[in-house]
N, C-alpha and C positions, 0 to 999 in steps of 0.2 A: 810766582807763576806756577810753579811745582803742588803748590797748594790749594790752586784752582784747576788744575789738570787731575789734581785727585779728586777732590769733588766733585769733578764730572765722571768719575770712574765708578766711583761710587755711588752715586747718582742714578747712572746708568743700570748697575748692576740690580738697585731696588728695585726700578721700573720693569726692567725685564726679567727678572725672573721669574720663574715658573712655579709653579705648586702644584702638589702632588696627594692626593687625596689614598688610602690603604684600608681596606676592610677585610678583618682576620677572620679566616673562617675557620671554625673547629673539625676537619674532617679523621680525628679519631674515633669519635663518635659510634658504635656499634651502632645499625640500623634494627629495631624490635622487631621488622616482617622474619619471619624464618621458612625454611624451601619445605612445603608441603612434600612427607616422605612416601606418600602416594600419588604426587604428582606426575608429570611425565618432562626431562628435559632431552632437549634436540642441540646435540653440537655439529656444528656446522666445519667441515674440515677446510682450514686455508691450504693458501695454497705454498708450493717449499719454497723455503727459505734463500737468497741467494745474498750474496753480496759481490758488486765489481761483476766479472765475468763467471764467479765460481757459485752453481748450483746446488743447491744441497737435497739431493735426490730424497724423498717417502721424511723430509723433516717436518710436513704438512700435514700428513698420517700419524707422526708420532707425536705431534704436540695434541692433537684431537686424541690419542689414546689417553695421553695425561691428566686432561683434563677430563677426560671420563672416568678415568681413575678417580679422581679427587671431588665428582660429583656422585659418583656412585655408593660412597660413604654414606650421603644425605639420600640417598633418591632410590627407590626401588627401579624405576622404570629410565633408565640413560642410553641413549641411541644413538650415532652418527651419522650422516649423511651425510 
């Protein structure tokens, strides 16, 4: 009887399982477009940072400096708004 109650166990377990299908995508990859150094980019300032109850006052100002820092390498023309 042991030996039919695993057979249904097993059984079971081929019937129902699942399969699961995985497609690797390569995203180290460098993209070939590059920032035109005459162009013009617009950082858009978020807004501050908070977590829970506690606000993080002009942290939405400093992260838009940052990143205009680290555009303004490539770009002649870097703005905020």
């Amino acid at each position: 009887m042991k030996l039919y109650n695993f057979g249904i166990v097993v059984v079971s377990l081929l019937l129902c399982s699942c399969t699961a299908t995985y497609q690797l995508v390569n995203v180290t990859e460098t993209p070939q477009v590059k920032l035109d150094p005459k162009g013009k980019v617009l950082i858009s300032t978020p807004e501050d940072g908070r977590y829970q109850t506690i606000e993080y006052s002009g942290s939405g100002q400093m992260t838009a400096q940052a990143i205009k820092a680290a555009f303004a390498r490539h770009s002649n023309n870097v703005s905020i708004s």
